[in-house]
C-alpha positions as CSV (number, residue, x, y, z in Angstrom):
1,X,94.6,111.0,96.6
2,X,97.3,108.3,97.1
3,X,96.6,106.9,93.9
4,X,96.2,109.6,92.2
5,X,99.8,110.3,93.2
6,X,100.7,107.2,92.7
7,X,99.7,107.2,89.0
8,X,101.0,110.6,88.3
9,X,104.3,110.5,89.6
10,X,104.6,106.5,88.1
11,X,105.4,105.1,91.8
12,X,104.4,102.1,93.6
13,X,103.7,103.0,97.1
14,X,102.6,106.7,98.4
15,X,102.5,107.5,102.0
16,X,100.0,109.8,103.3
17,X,103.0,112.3,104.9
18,X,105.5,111.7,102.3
19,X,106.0,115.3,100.5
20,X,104.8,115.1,97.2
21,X,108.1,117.4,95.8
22,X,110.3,115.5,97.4
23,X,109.2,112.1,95.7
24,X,109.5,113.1,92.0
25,X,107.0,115.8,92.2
26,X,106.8,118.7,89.8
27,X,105.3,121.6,89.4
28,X,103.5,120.2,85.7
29,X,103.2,116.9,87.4
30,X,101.2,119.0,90.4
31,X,98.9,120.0,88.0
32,X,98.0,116.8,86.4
33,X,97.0,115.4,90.3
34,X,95.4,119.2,90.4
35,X,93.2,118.1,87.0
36,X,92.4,114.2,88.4
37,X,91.8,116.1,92.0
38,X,88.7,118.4,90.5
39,X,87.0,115.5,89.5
40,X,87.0,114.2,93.5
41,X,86.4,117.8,94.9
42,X,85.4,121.0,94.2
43,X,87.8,123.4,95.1
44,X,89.9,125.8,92.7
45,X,92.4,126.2,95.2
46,X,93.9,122.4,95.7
47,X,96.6,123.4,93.4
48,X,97.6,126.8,94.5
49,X,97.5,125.1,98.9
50,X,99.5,122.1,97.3
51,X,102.9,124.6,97.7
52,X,101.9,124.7,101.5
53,X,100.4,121.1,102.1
54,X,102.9,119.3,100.0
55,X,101.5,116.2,101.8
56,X,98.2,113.9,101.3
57,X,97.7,114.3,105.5
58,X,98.3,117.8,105.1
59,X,96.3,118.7,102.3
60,X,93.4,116.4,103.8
61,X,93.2,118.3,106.5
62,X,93.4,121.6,104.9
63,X,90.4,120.8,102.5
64,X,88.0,119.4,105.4
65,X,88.7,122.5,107.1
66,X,91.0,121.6,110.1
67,X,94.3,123.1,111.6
68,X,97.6,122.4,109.5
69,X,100.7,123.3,111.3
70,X,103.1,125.4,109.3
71,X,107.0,125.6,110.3
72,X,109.3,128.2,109.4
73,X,111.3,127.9,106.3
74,X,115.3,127.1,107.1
75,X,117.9,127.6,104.1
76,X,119.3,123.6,105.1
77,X,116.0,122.2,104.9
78,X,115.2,124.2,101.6
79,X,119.1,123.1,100.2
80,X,118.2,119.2,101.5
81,X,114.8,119.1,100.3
82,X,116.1,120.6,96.9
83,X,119.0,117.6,96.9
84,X,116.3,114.9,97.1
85,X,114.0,116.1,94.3
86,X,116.8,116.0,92.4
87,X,117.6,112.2,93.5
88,X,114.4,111.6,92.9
89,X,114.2,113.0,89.3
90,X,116.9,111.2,88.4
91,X,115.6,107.6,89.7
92,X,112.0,108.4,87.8
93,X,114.5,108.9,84.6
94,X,116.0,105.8,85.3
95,X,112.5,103.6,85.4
96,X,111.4,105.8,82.3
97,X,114.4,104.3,80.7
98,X,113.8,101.0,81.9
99,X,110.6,100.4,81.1
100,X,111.3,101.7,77.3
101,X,114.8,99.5,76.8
């Protein structure tokens, strides 16, 4: 899965808890890993769980079957997590841009 991620989203390093939205994820970018993902396991659902397991860890241990702690959702965490996608949209534009000039 890292690479995977890693490929999609056009970074170098992936961590196995780092949230896949906040990192330069998208929801069309979700379903290219979703595409890449089918070919490693067959699930339908990978896709729809990624909105609750944004994380490899996460997601891992929702696909073998084990326990996945959920929190509940706070408007400052949603605001935050919304500021850093954003950072982190703009920083894969930049590299897009870099890599073309």
């Amino acid at each position: 899965m890292v690479t995977i991620w890693r490929d999609v989203l056009g970074v170098d390093a992936v961590g196995i808890n780092d949230n896949f939205f906040d990192i330069g994820g998208n929801s069309l970018l979700l379903l290219k890993v979703g595409v890449r993902m089918e070919h490693l396991m067959p699930r339908d659902d990978v896709v729809i769980e990624f909105f609750r397991y944004p994380t490899i860890a996460a997601l891992a241990r929702f696909i073998s079957g084990g326990t996945v702690p959920t929190a509940p959702v706070d408007a400052g965490q949603v605001q935050d997590r919304t500021n850093r996608q954003r950072a982190a949209a703009r920083q894969q534009a930049a590299r897009r841009l870099q890599t073309r000039g």
